[in-house]
PADOMI-366373 format. One record per residue (C-alpha): residue number from 1; z, x, y; residue in one letter; chain. Coordinates in steps of 0.25 Angstrom, whole numbers, padded with zeros to 4 digits. Layout:
residues N
doti: NUM&Z: Z&X: X&Y: Y&fitor: A&drendren: A;
...
end
This chain:
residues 303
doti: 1&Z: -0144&X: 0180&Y: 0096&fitor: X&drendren: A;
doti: 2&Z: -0133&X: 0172&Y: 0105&fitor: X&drendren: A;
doti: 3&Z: -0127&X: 0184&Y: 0109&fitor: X&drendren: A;
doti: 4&Z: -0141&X: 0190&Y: 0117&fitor: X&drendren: A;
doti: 5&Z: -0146&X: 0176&Y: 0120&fitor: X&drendren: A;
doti: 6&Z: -0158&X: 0178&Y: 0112&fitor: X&drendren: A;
doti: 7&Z: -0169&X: 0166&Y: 0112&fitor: X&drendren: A;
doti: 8&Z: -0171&X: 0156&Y: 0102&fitor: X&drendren: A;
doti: 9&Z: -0157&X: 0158&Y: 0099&fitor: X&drendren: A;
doti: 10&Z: -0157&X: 0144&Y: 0092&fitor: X&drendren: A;
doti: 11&Z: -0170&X: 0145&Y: 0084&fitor: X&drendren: A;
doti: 12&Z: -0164&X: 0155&Y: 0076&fitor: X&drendren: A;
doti: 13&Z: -0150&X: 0152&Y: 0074&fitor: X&drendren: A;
doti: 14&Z: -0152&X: 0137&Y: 0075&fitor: X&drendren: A;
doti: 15&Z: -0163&X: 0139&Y: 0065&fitor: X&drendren: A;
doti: 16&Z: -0154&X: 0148&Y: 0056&fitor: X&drendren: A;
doti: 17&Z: -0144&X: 0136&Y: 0057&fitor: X&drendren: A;
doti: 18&Z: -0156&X: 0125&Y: 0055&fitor: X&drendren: A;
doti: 19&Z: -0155&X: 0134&Y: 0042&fitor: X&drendren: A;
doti: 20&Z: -0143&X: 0131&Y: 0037&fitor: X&drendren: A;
doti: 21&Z: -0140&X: 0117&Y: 0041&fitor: X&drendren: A;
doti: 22&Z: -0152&X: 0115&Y: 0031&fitor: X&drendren: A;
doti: 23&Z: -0146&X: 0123&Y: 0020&fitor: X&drendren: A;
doti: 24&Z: -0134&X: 0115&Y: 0022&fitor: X&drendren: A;
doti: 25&Z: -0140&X: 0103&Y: 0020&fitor: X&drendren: A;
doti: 26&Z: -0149&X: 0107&Y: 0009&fitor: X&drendren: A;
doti: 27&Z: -0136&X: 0113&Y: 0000&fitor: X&drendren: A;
doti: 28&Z: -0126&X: 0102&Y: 0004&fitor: X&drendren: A;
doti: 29&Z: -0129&X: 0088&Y: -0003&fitor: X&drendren: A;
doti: 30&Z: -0120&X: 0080&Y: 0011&fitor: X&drendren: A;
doti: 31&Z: -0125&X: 0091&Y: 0022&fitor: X&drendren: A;
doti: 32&Z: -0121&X: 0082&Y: 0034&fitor: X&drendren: A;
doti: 33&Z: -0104&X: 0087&Y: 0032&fitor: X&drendren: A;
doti: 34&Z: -0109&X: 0101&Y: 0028&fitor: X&drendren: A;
doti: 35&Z: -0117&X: 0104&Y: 0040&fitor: X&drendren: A;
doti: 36&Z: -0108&X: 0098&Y: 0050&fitor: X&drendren: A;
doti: 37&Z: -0097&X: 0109&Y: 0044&fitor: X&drendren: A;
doti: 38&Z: -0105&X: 0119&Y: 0044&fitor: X&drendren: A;
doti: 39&Z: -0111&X: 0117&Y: 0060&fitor: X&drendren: A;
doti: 40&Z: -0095&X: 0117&Y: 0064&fitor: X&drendren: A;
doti: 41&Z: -0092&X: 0128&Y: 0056&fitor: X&drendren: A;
doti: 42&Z: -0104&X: 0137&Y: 0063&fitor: X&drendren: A;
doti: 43&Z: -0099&X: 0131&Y: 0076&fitor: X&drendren: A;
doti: 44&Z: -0085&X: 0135&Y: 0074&fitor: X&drendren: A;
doti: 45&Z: -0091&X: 0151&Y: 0068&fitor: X&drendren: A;
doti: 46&Z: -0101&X: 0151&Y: 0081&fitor: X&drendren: A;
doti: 47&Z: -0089&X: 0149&Y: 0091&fitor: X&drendren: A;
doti: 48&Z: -0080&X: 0161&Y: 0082&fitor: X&drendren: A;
doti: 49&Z: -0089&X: 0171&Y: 0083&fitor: X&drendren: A;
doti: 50&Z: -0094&X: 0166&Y: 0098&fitor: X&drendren: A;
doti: 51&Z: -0086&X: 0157&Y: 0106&fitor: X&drendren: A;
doti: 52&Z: -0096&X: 0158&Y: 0117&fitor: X&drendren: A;
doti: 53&Z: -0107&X: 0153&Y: 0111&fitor: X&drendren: A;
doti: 54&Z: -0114&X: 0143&Y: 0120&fitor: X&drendren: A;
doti: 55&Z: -0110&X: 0128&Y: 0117&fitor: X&drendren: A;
doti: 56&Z: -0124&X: 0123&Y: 0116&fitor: X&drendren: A;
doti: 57&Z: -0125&X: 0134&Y: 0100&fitor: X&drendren: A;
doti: 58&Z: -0117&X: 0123&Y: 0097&fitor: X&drendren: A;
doti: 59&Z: -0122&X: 0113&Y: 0101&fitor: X&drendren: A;
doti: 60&Z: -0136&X: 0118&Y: 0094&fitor: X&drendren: A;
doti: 61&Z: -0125&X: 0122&Y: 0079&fitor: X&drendren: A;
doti: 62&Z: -0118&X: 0106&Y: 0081&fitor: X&drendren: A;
doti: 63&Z: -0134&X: 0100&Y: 0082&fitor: X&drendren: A;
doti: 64&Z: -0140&X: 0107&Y: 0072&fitor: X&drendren: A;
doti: 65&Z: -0128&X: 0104&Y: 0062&fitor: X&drendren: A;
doti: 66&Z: -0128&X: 0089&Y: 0067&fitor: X&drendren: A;
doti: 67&Z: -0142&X: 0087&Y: 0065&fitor: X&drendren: A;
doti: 68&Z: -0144&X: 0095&Y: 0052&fitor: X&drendren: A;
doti: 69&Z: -0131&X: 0087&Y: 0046&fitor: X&drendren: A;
doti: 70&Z: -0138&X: 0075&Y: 0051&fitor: X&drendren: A;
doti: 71&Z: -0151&X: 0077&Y: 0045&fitor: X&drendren: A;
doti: 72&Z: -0148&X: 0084&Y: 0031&fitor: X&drendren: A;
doti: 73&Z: -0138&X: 0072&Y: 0029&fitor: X&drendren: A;
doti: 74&Z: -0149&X: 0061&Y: 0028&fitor: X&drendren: A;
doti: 75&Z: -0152&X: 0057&Y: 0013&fitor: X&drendren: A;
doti: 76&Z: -0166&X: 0065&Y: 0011&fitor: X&drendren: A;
doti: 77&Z: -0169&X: 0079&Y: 0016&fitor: X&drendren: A;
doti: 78&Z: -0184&X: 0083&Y: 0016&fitor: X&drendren: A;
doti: 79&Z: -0193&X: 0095&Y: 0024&fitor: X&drendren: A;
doti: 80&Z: -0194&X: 0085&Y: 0038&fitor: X&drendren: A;
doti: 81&Z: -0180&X: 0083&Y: 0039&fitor: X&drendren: A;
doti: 82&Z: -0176&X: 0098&Y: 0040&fitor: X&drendren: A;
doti: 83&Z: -0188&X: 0101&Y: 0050&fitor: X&drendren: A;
doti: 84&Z: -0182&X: 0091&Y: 0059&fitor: X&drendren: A;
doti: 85&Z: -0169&X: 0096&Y: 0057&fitor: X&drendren: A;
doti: 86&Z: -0172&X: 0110&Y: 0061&fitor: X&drendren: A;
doti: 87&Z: -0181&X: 0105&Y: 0072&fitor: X&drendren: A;
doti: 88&Z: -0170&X: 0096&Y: 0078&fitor: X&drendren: A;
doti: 89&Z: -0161&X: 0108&Y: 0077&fitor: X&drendren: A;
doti: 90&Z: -0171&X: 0119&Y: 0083&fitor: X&drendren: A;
doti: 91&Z: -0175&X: 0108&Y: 0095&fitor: X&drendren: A;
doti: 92&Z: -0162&X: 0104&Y: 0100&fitor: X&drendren: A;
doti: 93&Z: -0158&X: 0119&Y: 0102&fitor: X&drendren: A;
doti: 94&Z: -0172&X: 0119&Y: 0108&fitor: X&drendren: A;
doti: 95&Z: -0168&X: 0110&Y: 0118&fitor: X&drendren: A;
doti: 96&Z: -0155&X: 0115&Y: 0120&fitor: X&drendren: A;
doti: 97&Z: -0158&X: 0128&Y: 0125&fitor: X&drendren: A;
doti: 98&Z: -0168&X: 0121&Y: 0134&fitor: X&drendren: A;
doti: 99&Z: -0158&X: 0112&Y: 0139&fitor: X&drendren: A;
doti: 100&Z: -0148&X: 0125&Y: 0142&fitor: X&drendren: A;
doti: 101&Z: -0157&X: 0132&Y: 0149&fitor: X&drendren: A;
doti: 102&Z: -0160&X: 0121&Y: 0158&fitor: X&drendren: A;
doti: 103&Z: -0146&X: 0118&Y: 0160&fitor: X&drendren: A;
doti: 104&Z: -0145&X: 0133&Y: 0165&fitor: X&drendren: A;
doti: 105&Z: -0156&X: 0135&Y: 0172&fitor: X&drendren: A;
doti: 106&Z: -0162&X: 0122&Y: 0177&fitor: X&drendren: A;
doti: 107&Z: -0174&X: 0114&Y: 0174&fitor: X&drendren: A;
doti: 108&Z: -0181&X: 0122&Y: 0183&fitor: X&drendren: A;
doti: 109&Z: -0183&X: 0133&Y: 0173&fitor: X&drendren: A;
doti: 110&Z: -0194&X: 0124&Y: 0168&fitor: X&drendren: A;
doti: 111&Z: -0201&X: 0123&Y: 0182&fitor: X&drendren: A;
doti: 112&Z: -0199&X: 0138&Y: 0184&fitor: X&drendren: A;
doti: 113&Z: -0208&X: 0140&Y: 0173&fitor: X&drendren: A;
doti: 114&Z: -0218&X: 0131&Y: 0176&fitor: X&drendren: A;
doti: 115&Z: -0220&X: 0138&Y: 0189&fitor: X&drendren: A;
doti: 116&Z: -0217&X: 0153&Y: 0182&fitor: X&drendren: A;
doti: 117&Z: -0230&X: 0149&Y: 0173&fitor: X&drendren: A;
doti: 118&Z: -0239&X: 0141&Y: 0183&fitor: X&drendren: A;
doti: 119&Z: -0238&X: 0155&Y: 0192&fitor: X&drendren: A;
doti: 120&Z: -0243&X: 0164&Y: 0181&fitor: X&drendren: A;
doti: 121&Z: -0254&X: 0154&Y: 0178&fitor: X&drendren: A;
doti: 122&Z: -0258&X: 0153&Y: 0192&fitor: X&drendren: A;
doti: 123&Z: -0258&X: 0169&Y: 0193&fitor: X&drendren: A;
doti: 124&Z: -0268&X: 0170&Y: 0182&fitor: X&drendren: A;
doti: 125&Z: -0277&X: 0159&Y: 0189&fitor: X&drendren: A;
doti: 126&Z: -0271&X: 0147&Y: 0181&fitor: X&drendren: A;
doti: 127&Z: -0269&X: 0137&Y: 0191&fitor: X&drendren: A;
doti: 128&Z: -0265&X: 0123&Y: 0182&fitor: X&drendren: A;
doti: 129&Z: -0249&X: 0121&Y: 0182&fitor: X&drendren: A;
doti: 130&Z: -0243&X: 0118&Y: 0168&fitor: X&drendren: A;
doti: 131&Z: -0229&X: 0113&Y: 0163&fitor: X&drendren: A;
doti: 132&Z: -0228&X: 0127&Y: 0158&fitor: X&drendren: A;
doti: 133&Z: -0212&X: 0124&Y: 0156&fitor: X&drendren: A;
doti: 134&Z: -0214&X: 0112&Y: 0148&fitor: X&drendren: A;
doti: 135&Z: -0224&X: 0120&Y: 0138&fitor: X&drendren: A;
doti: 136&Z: -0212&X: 0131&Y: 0136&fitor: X&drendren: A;
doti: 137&Z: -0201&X: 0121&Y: 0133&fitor: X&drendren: A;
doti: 138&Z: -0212&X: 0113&Y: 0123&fitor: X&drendren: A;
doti: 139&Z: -0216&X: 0128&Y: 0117&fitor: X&drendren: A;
doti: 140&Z: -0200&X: 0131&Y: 0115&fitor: X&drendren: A;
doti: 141&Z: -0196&X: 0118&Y: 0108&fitor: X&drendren: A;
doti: 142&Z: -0209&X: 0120&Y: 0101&fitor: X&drendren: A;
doti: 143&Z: -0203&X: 0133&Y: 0095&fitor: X&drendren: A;
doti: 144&Z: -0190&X: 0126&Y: 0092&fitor: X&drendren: A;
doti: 145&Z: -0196&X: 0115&Y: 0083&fitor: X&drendren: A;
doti: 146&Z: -0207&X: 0123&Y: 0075&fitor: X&drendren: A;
doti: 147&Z: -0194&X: 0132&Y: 0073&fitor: X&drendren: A;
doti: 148&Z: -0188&X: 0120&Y: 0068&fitor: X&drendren: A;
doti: 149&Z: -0200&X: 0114&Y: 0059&fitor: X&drendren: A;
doti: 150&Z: -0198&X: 0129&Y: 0051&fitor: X&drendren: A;
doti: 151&Z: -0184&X: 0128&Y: 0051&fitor: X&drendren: A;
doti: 152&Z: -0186&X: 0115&Y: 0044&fitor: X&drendren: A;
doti: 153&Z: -0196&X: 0118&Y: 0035&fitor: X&drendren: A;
doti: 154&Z: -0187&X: 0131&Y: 0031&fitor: X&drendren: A;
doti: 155&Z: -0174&X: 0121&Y: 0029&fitor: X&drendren: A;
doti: 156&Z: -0182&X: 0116&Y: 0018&fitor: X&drendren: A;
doti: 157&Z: -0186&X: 0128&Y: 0012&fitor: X&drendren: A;
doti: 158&Z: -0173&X: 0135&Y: 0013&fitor: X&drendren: A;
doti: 159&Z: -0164&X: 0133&Y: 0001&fitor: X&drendren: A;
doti: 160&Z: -0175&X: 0136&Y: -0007&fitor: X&drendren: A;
doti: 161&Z: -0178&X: 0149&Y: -0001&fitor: X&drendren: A;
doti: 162&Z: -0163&X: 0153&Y: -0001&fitor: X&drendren: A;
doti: 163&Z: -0162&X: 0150&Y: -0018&fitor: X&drendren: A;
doti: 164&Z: -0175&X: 0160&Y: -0018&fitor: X&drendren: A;
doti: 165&Z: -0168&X: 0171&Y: -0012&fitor: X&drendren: A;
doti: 166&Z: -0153&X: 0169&Y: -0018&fitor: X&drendren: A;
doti: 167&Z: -0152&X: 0181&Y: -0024&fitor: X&drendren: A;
doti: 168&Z: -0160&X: 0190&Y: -0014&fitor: X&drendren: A;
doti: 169&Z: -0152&X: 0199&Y: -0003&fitor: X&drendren: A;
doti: 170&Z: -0141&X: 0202&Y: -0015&fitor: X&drendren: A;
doti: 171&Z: -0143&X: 0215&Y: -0012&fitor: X&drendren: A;
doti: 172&Z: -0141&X: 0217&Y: 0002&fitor: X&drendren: A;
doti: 173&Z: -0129&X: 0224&Y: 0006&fitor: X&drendren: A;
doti: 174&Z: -0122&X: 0222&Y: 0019&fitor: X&drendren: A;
doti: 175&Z: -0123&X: 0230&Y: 0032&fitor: X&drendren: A;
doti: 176&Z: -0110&X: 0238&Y: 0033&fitor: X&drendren: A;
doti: 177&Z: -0108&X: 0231&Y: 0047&fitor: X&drendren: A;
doti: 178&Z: -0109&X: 0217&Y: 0048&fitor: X&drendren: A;
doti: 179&Z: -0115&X: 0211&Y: 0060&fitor: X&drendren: A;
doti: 180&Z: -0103&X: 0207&Y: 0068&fitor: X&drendren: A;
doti: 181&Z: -0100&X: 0194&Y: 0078&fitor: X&drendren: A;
doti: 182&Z: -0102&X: 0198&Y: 0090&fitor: X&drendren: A;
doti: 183&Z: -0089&X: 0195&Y: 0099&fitor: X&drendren: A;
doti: 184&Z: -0093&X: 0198&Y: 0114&fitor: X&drendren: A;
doti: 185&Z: -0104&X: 0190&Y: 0119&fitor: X&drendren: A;
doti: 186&Z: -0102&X: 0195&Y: 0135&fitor: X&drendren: A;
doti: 187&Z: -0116&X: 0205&Y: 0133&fitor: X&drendren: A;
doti: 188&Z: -0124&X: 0190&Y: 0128&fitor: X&drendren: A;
doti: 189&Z: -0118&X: 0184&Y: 0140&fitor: X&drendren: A;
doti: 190&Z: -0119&X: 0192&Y: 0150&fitor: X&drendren: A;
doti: 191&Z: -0134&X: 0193&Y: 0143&fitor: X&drendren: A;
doti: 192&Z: -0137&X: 0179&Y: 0146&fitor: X&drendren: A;
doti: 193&Z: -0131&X: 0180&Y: 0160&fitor: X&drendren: A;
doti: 194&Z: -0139&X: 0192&Y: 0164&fitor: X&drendren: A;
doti: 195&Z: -0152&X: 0183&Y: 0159&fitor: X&drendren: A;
doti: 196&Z: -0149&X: 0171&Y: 0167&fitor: X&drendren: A;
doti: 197&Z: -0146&X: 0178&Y: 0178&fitor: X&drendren: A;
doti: 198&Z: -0159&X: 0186&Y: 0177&fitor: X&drendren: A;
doti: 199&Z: -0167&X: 0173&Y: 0174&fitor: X&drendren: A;
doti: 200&Z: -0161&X: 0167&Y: 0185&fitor: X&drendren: A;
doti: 201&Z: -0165&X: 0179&Y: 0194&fitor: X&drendren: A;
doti: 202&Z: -0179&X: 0179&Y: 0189&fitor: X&drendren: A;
doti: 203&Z: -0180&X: 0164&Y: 0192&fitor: X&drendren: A;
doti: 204&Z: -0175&X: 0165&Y: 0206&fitor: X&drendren: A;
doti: 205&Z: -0185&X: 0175&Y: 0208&fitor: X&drendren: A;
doti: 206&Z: -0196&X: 0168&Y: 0204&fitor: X&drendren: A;
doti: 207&Z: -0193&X: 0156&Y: 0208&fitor: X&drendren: A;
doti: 208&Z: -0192&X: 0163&Y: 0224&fitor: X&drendren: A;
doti: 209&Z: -0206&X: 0170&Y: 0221&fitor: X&drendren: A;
doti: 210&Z: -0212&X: 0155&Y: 0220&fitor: X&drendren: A;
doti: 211&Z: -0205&X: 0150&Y: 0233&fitor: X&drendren: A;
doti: 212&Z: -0197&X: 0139&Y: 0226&fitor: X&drendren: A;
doti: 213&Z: -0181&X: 0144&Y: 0231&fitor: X&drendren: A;
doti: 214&Z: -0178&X: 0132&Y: 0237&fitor: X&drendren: A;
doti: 215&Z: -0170&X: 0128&Y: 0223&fitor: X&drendren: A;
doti: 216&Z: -0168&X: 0142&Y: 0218&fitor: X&drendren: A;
doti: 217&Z: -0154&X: 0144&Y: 0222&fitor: X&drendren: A;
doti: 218&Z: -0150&X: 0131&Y: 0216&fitor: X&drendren: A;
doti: 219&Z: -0156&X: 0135&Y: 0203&fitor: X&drendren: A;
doti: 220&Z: -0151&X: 0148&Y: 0203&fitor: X&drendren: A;
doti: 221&Z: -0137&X: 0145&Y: 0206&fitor: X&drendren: A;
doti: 222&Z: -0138&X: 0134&Y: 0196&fitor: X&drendren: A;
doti: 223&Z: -0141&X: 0143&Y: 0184&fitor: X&drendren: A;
doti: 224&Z: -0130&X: 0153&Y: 0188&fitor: X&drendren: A;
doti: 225&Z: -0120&X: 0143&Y: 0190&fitor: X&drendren: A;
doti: 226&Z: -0122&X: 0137&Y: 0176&fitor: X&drendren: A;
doti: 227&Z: -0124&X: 0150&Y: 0170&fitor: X&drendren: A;
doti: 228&Z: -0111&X: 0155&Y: 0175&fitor: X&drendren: A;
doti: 229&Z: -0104&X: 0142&Y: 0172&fitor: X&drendren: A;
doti: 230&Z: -0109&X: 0143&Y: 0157&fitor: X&drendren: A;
doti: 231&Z: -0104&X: 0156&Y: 0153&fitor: X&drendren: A;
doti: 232&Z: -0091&X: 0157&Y: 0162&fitor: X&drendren: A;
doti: 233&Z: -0087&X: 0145&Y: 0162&fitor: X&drendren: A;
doti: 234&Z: -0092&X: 0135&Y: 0151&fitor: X&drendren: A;
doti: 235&Z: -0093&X: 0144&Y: 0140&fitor: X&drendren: A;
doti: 236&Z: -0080&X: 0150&Y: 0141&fitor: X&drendren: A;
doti: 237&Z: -0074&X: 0137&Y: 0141&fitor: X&drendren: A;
doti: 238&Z: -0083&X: 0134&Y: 0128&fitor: X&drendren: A;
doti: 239&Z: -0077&X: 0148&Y: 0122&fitor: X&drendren: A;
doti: 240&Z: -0062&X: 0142&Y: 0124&fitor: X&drendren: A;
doti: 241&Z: -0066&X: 0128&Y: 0118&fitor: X&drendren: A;
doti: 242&Z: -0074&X: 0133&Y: 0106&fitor: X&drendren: A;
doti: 243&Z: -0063&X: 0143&Y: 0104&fitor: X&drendren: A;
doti: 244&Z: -0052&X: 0132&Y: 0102&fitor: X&drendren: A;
doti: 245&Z: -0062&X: 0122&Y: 0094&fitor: X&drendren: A;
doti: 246&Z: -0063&X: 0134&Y: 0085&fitor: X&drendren: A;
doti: 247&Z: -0049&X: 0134&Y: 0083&fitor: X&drendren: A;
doti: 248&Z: -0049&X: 0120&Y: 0081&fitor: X&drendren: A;
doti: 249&Z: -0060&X: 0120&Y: 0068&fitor: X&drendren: A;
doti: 250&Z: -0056&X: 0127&Y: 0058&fitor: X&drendren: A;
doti: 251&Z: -0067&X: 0126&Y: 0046&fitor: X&drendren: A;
doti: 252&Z: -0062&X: 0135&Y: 0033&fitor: X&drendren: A;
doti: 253&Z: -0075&X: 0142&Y: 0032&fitor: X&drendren: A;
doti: 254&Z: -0074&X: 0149&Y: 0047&fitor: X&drendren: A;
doti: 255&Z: -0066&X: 0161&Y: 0043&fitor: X&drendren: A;
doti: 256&Z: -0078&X: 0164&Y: 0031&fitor: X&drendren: A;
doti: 257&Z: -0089&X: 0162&Y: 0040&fitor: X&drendren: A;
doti: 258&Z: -0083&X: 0171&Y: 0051&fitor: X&drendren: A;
doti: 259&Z: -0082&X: 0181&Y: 0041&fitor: X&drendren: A;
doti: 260&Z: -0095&X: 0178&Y: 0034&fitor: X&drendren: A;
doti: 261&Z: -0103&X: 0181&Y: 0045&fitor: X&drendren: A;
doti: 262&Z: -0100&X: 0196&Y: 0046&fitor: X&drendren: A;
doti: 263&Z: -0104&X: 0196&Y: 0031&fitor: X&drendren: A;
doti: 264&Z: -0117&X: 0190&Y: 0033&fitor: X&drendren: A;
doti: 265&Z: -0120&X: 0199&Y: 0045&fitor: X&drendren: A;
doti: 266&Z: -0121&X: 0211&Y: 0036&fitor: X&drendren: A;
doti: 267&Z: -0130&X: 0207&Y: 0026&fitor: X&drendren: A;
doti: 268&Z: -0140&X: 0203&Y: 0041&fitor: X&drendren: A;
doti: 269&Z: -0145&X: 0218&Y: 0043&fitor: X&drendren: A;
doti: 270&Z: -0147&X: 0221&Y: 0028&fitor: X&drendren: A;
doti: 271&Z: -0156&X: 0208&Y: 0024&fitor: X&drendren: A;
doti: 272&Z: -0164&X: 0209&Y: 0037&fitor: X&drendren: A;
doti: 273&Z: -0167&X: 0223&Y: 0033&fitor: X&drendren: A;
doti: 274&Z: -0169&X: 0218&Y: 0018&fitor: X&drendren: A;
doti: 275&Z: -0179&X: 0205&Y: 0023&fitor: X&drendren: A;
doti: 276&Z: -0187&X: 0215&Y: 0032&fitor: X&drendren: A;
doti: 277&Z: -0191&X: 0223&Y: 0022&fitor: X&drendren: A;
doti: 278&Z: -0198&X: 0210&Y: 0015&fitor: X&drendren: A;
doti: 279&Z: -0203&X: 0202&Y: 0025&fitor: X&drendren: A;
doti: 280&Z: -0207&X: 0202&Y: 0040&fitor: X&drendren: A;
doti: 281&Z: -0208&X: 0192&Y: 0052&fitor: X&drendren: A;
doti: 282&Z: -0203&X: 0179&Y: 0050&fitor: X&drendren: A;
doti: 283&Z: -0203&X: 0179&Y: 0035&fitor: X&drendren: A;
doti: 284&Z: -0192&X: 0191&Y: 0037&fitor: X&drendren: A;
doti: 285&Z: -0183&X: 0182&Y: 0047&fitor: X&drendren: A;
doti: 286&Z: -0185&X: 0172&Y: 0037&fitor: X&drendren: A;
doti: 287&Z: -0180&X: 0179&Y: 0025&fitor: X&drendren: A;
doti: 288&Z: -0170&X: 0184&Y: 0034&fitor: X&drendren: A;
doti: 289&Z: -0162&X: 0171&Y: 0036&fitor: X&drendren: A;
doti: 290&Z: -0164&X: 0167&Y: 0021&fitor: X&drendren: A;
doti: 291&Z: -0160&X: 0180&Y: 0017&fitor: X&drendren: A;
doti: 292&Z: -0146&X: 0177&Y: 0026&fitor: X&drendren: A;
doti: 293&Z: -0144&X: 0164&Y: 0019&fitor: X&drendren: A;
doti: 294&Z: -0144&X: 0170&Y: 0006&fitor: X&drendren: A;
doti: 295&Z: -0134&X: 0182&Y: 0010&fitor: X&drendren: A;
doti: 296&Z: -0126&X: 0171&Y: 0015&fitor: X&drendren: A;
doti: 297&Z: -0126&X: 0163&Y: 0004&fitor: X&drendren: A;
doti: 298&Z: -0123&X: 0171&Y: -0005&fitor: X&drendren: A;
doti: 299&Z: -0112&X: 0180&Y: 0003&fitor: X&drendren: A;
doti: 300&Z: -0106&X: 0167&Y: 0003&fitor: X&drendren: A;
doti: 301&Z: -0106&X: 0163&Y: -0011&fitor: X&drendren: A;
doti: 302&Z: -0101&X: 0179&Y: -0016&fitor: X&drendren: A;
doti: 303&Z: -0088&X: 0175&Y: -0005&fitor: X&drendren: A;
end
């Protein structure tokens, strides 16, 4: 999902990590040390298999680990305290990628909406202007915390759905080829380039067709500039820092989780082939993830 940019990136692997963080919690009796560990321990496995991974991944992985070692460690644990958990988690990666994208593009992006939706409403004979912008970002953080209510409710449900399935999935044998780490990540970049550049083109365009140039060229160079300065400047010099703090941590479990993660990836194809034939829509993603705990789990406990 990094590696081709894809949206609502962070609802699923943040809520995937919301996940864990709860399992953690529930299966440690002093979570607060646990999940600490184990958020710089993904840190230190997400810059080894991609050093180039935006800063603000970890920023999302060192909040969700703050606030779930945080809130797991207080004395009673109930059904409200892991929905605001995964709420709080879901929300601020909300906001992030809002904050991103006006960092790269501008604020004006909002006001380019507003005058995008105001002009189809006026086509069709509507004539009344609307915060249309404002009713898109309310809609989008809107999705972010129902995301987060289910996630909670599903923290709490969790370990006892996993103990109901710990001897399903025995059977399944792994795929000859494990799903390997991708190592090249130019075709991503040059992805994510190819789709700015072409937002920003479509933007120029539009914004000439409504007579409003006058601050075009200021907003397009803007956009370039920072996009450029991002990946060939900035990132690069994140990829030589991460690179040496890597060197610098050295937990004992990171040689068997690299090596763990190939191992898990072949048994992804033959459960996903196994849960289709059970269930369907959500109820099948759903078995899905579970059935992935369970495979990991207990690949773990035969190693």
């Amino acid at each position: 999902m990094h590696a081709f940019h894809l949206p609502f990136t962070g609802v699923f692997l943040g809520g995937f990590s919301v996940l864990v963080i709860g399992m953690l919690a529930h299966f440690e009796r002093h979570p607060f040390k646990q999940i600490i560990k184990a958020t710089l321990i993904v840190m230190a496995v997400k810059a080894s298999v991609n050093p180039m991974t935006s800063p603000m991944a970890y920023v999302a992985v060192g909040f969700q680990g703050l606030c779930g070692a945080a809130i797991f460690s207080l004395p009673f644990r109930n059904l409200l305290m892991s929905m605001g958990f995964a709420m709080l988690a879901m929300l601020e990666s909300a906001f992030q990628k809002l904050l991103i994208l006006t960092i790269f593009v501008g604020k004006e992006w909002l006001a380019a909406l507003d005058i995008f939706y105001n002009s189809v409403c006026k086509t069709f004979g509507f004539n009344q202007d609307y915060p249309f912008s404002m009713l898109v970002v309310i809609l989008y953080l809107s999705i972010y915390c129902l995301w987060g209510i289910l996630l909670g409710i599903w923290i709490h449900k969790l370990p006892g759905q996993i103990l109901l399935r710990r001897t399903l999935y025995q059977d399944l044998t792994p795929a000859a080829e494990a799903v390997s780490v991708p190592k090249k990540r130019g075709k991503g970049k040059m992805l994510i380039l190819i789709l700015l550049i072409g937002f920003v083109g479509f933007y120029t365009f539009f914004m000439l067709s409504k007579g409003q140039g006058s601050d075009l060229t200021f907003i397009v160079l803007r956009t370039l500039i920072i996009v450029l300065v991002w990946f060939y400047i900035f990132l690069p010099i994140w990829k030589q820092y991460i690179q040496r703090k890597l060197t610098e941590m050295k937990h004992e479990e990171m040689p068997d989780i690299l090596s763990f993660i190939p191992v898990i990836s072949a048994y992804v194809k033959p459960l996903y082939n196994a849960v289709s034939k059970e269930f369907k829509g959500l109820r099948k993603w759903k078995e899905f993830v579970l059935g992935l705990i369970v495979i990991s789990l207990r690949t773990d406990e035969n190693q």
